[in-house]
PDB file of N, CA, C and O in Angstrom:
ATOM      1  N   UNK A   1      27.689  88.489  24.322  1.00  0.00           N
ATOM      2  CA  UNK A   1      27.949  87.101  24.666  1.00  0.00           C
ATOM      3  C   UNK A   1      29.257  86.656  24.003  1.00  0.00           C
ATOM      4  O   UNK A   1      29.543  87.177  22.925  1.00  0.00           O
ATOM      5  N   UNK A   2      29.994  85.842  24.482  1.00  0.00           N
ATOM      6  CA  UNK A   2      31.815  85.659  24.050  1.00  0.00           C
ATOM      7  C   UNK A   2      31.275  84.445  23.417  1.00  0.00           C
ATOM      8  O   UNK A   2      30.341  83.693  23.698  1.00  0.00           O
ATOM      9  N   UNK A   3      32.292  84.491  22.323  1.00  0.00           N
ATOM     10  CA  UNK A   3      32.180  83.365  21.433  1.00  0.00           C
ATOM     11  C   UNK A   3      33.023  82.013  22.145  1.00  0.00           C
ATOM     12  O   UNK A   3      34.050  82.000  22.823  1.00  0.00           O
ATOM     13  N   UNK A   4      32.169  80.952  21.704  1.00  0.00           N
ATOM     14  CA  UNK A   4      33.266  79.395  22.584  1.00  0.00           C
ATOM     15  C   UNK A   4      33.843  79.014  21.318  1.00  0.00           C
ATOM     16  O   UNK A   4      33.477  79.146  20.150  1.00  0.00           O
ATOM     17  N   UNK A   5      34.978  78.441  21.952  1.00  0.00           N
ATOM     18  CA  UNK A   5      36.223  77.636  20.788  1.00  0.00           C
ATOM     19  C   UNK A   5      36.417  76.380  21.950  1.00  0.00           C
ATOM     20  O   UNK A   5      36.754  76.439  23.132  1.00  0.00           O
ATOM     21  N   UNK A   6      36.016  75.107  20.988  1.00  0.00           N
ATOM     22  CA  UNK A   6      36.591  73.934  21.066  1.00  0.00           C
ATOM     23  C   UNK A   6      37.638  73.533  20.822  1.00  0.00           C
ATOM     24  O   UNK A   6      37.878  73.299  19.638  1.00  0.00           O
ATOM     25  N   UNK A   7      38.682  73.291  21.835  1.00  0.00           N
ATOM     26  CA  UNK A   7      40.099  72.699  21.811  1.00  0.00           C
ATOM     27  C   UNK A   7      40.408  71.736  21.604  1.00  0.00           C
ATOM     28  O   UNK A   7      40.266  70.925  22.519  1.00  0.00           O
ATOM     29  N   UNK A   8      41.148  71.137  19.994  1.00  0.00           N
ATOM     30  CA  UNK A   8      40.909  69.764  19.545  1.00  0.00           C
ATOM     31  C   UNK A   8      42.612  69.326  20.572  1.00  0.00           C
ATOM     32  O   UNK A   8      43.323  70.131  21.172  1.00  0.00           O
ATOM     33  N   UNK A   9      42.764  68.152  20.467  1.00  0.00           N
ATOM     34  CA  UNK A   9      43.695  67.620  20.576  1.00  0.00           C
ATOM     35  C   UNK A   9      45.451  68.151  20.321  1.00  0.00           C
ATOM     36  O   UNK A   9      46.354  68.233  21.154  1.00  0.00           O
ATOM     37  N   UNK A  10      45.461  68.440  18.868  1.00  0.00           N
ATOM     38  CA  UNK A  10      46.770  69.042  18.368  1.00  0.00           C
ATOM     39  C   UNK A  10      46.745  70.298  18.784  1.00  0.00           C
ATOM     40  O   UNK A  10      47.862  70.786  18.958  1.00  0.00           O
ATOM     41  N   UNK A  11      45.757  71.039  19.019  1.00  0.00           N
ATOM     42  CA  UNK A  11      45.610  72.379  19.589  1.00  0.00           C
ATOM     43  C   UNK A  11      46.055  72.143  21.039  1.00  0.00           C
ATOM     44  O   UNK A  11      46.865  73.042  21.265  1.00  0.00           O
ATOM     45  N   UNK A  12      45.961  71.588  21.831  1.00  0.00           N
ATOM     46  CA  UNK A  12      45.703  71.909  23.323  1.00  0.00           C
ATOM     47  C   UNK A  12      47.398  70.849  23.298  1.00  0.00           C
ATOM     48  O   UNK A  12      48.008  71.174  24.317  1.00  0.00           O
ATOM     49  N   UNK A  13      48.276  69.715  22.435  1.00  0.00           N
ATOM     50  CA  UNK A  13      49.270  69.423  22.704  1.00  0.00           C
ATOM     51  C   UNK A  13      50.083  70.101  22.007  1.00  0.00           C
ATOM     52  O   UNK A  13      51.152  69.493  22.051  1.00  0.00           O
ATOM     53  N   UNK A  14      50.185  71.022  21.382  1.00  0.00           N
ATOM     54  CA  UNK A  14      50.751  72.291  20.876  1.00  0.00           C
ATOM     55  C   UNK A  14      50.932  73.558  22.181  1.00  0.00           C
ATOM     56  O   UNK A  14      51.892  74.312  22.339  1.00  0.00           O
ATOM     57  N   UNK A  15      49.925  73.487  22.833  1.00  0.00           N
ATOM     58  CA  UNK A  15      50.158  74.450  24.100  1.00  0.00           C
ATOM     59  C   UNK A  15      50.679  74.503  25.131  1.00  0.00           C
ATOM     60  O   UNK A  15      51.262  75.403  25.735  1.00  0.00           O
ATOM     61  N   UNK A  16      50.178  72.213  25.600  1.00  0.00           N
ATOM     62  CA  UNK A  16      51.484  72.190  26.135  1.00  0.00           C
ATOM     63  C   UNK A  16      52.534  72.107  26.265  1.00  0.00           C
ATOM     64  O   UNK A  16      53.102  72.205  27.353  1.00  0.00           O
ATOM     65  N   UNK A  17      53.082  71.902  25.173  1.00  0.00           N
ATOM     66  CA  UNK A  17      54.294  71.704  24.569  1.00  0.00           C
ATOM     67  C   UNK A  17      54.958  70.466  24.908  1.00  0.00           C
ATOM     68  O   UNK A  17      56.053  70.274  25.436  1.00  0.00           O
ATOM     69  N   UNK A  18      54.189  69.773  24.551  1.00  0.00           N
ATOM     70  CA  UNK A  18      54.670  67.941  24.433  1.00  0.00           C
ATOM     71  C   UNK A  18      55.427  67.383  23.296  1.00  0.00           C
ATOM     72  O   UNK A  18      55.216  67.178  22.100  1.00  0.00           O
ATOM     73  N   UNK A  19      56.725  67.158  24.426  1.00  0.00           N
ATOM     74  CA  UNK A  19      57.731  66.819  22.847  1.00  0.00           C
ATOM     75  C   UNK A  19      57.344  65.673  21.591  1.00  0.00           C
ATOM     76  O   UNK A  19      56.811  64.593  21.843  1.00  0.00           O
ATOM     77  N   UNK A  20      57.661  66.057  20.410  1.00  0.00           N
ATOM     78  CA  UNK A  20      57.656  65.273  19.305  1.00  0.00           C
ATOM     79  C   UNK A  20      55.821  65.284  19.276  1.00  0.00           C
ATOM     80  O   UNK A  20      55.201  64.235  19.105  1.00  0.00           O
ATOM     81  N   UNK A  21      55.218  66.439  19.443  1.00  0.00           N
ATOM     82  CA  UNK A  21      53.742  66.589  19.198  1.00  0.00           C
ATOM     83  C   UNK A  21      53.761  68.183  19.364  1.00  0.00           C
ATOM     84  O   UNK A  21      52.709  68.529  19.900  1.00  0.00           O
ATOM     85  N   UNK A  22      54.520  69.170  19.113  1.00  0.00           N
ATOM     86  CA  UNK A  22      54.491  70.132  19.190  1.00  0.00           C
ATOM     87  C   UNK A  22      54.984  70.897  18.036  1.00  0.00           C
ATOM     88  O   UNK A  22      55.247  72.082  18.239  1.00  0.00           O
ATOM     89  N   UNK A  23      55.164  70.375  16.767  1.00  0.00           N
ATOM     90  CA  UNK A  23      56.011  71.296  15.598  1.00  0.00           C
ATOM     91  C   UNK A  23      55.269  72.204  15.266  1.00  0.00           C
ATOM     92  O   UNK A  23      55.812  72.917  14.422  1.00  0.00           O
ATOM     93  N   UNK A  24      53.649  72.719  15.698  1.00  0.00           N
ATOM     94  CA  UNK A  24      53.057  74.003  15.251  1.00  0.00           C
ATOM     95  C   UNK A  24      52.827  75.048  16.264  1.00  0.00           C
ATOM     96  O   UNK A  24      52.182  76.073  16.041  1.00  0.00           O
ATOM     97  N   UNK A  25      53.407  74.732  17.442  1.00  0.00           N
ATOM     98  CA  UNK A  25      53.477  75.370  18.777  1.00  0.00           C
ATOM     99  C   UNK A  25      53.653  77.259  18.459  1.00  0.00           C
ATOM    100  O   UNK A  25      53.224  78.039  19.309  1.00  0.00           O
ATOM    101  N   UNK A  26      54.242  77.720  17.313  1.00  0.00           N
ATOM    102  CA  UNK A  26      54.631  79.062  17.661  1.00  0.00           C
ATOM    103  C   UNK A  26      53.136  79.556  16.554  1.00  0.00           C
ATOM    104  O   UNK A  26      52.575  80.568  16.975  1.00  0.00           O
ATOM    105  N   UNK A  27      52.553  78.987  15.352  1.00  0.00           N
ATOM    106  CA  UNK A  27      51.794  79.679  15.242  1.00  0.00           C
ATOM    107  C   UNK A  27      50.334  78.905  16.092  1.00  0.00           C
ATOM    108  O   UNK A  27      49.190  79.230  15.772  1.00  0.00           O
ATOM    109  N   UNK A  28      50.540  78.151  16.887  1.00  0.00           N
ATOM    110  CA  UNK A  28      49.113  77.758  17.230  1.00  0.00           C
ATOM    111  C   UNK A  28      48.928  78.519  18.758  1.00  0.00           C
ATOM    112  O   UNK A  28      47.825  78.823  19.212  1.00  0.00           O
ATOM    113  N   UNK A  29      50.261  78.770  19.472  1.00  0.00           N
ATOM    114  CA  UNK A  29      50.347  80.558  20.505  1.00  0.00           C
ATOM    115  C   UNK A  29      49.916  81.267  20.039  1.00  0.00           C
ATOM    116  O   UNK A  29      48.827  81.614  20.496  1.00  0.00           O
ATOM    117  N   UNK A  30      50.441  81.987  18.814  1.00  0.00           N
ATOM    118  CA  UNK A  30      50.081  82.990  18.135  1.00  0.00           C
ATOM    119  C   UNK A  30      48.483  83.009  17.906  1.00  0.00           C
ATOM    120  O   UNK A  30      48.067  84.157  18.066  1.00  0.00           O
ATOM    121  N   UNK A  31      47.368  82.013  17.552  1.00  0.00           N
ATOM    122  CA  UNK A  31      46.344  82.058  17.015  1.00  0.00           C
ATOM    123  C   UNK A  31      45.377  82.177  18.250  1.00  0.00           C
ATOM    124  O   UNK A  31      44.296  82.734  18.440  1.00  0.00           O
ATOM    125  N   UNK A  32      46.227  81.419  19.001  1.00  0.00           N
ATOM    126  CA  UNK A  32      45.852  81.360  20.278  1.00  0.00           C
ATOM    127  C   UNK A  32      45.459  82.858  21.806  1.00  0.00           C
ATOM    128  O   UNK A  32      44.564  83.066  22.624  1.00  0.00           O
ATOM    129  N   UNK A  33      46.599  83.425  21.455  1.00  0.00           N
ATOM    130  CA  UNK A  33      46.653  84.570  21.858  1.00  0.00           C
ATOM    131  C   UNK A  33      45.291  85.654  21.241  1.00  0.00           C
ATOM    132  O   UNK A  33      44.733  86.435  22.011  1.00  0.00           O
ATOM    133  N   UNK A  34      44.907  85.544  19.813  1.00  0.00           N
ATOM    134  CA  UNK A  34      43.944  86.290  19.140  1.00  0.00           C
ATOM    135  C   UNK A  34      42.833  85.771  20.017  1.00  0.00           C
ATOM    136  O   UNK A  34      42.418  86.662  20.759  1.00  0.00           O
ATOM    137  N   UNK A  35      42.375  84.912  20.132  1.00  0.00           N
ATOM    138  CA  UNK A  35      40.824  83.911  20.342  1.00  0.00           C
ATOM    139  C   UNK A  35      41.067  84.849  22.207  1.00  0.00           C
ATOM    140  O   UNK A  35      40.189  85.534  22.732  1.00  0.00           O
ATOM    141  N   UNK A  36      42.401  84.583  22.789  1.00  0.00           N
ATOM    142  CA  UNK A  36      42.258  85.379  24.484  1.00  0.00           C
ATOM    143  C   UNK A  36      41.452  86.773  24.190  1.00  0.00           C
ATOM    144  O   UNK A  36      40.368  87.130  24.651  1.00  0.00           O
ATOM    145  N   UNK A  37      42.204  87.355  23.402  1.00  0.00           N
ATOM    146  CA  UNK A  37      42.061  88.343  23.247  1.00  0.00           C
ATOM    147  C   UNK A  37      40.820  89.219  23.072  1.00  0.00           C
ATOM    148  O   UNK A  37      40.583  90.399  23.330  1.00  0.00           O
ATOM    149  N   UNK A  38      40.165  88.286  22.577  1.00  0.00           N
ATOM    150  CA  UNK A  38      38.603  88.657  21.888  1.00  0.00           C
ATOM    151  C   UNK A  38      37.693  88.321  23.231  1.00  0.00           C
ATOM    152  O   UNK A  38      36.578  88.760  23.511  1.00  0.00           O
ATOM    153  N   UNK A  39      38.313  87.638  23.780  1.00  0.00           N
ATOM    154  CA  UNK A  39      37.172  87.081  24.796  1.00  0.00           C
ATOM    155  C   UNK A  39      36.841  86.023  24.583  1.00  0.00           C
ATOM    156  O   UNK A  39      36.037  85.652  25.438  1.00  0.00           O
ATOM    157  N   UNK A  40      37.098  85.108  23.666  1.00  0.00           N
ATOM    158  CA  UNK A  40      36.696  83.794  23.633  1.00  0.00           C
ATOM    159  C   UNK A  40      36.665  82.824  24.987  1.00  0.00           C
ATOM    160  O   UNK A  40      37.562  82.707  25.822  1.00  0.00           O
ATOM    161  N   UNK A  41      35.339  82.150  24.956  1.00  0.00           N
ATOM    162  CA  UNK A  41      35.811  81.104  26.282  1.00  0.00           C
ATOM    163  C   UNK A  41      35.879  79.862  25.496  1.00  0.00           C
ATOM    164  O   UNK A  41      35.276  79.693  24.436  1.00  0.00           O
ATOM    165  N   UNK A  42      36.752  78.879  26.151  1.00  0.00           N
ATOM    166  CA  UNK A  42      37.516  77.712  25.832  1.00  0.00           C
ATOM    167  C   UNK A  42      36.897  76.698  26.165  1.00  0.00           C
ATOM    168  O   UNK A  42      36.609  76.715  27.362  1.00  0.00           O
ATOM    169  N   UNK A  43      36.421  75.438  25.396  1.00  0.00           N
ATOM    170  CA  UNK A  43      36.022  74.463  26.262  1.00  0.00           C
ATOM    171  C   UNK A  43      37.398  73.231  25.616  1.00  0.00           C
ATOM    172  O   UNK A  43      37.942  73.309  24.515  1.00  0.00           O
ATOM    173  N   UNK A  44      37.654  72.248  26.623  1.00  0.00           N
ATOM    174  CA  UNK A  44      38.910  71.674  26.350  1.00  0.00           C
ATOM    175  C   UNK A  44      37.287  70.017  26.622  1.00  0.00           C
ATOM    176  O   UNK A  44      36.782  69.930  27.741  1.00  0.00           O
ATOM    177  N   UNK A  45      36.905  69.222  25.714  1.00  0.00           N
ATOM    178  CA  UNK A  45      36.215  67.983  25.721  1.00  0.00           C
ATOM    179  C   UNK A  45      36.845  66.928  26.759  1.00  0.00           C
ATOM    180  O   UNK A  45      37.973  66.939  27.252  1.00  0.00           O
ATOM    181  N   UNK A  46      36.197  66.365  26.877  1.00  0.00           N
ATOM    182  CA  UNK A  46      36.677  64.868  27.760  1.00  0.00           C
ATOM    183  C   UNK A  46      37.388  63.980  27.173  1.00  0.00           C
ATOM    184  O   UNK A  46      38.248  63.339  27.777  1.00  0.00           O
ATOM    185  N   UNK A  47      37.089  63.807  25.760  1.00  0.00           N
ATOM    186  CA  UNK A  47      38.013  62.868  25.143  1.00  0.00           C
ATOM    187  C   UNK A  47      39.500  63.657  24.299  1.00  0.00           C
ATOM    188  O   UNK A  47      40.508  63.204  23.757  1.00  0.00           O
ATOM    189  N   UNK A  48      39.067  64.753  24.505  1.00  0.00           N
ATOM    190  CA  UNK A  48      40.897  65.561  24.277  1.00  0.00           C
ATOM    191  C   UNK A  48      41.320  65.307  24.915  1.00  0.00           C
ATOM    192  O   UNK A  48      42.313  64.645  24.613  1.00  0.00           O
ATOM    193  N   UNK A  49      40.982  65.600  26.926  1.00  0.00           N
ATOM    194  CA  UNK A  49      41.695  65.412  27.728  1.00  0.00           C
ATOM    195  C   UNK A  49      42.062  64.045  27.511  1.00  0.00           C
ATOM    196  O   UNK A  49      43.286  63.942  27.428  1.00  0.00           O
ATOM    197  N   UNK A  50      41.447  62.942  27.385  1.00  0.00           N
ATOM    198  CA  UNK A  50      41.907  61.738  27.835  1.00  0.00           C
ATOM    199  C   UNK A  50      42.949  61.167  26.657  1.00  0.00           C
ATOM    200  O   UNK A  50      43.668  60.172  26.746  1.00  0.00           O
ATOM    201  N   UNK A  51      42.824  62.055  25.564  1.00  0.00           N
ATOM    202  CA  UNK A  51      43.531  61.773  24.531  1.00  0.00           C
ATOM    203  C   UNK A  51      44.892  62.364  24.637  1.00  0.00           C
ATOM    204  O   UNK A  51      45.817  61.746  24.109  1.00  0.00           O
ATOM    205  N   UNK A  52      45.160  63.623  25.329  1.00  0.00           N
ATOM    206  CA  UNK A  52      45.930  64.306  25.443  1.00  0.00           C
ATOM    207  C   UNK A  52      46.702  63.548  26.466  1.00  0.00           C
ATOM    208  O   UNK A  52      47.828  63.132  26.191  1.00  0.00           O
ATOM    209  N   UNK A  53      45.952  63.267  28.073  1.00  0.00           N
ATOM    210  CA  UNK A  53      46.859  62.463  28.575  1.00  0.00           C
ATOM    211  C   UNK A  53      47.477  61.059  27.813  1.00  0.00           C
ATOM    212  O   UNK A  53      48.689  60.889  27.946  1.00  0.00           O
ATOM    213  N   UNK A  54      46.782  60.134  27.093  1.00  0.00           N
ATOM    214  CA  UNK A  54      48.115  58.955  26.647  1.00  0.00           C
ATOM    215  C   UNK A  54      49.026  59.770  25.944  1.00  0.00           C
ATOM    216  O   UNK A  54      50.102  59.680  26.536  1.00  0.00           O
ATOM    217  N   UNK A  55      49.169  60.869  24.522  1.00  0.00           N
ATOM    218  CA  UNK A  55      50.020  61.130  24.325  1.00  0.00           C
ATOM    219  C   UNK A  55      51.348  61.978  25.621  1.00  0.00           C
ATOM    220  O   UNK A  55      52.558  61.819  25.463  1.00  0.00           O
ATOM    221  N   UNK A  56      50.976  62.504  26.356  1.00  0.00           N
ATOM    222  CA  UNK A  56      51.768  62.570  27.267  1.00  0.00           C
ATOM    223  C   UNK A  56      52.396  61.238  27.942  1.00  0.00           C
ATOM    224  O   UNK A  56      53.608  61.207  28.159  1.00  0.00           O
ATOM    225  N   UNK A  57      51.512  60.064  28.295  1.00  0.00           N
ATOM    226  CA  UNK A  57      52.178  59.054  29.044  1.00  0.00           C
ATOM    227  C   UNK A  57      52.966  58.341  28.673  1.00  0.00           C
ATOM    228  O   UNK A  57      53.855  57.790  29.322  1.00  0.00           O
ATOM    229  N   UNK A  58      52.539  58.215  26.706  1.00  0.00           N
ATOM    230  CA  UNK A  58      53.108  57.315  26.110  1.00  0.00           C
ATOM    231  C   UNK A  58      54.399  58.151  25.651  1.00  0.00           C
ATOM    232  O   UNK A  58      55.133  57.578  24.846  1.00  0.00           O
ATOM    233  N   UNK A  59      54.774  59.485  26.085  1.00  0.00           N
ATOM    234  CA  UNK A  59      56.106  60.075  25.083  1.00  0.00           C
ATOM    235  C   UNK A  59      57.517  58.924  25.469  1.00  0.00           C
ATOM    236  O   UNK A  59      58.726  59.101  25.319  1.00  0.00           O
ATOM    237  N   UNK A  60      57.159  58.368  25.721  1.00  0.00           N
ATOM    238  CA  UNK A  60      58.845  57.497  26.093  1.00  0.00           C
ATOM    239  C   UNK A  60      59.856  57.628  27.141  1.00  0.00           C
ATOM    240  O   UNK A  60      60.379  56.720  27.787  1.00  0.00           O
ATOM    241  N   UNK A  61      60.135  59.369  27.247  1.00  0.00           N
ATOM    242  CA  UNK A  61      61.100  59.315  28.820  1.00  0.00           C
ATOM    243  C   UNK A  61      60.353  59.452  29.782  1.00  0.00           C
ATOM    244  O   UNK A  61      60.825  59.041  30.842  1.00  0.00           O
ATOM    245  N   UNK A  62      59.215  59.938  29.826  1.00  0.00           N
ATOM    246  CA  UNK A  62      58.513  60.356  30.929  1.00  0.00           C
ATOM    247  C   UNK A  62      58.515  61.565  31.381  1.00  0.00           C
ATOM    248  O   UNK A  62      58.291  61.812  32.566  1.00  0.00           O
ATOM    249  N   UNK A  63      58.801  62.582  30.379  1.00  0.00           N
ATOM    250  CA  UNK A  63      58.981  63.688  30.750  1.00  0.00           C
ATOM    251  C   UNK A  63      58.220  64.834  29.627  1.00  0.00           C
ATOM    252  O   UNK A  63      57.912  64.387  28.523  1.00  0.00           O
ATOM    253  N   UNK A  64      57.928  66.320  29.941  1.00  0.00           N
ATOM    254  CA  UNK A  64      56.568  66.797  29.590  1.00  0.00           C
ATOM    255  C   UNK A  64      57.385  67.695  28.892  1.00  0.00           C
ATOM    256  O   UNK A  64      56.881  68.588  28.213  1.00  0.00           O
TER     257      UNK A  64
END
C-alpha cells in the first residue's frame, strides 16, 4: 500500500513556482522528486487549493 503525503500550502506554491512565494523551490523539487519516487500518492486539501489560488490572484501583475 503507497504511503499519502499531504500538500501544505508552501509546498504546493513552491511547485508552482509563484513569484515572491517560491525561495525554497529547488530543495522542495528535490524532496519532492524522493516522495514520486517511492510511490507516494499526493493529496493537495481544499483549503490549500483555495489558499493557493488568492496567493496567486493577489501576486500584483497578474502573472504566474
Amino acid at each position: 500500500m503507497a504511503d499519502i503525503c499531504l500538500l501544505d500550502t508552501s509546498i504546493l506554491l513552491n511547485i508552482l513556482d509563484v513569484p515572491n512565494r517560491n525561495q525554497q523551490r529547488k530543495p522542495v523539487l528535490d524532496d519532492f522528486e524522493v516522495y514520486i519516487s517511492t510511490g507516494c500518492k499526493f493529496i493537495i486539501p481544499l483549503v490549500v487549493a483555495v489558499e493557493v489560488g488568492n496567493h496567486i490572484s493577489q501576486n500584483g501583475d497578474g502573472t504566474m
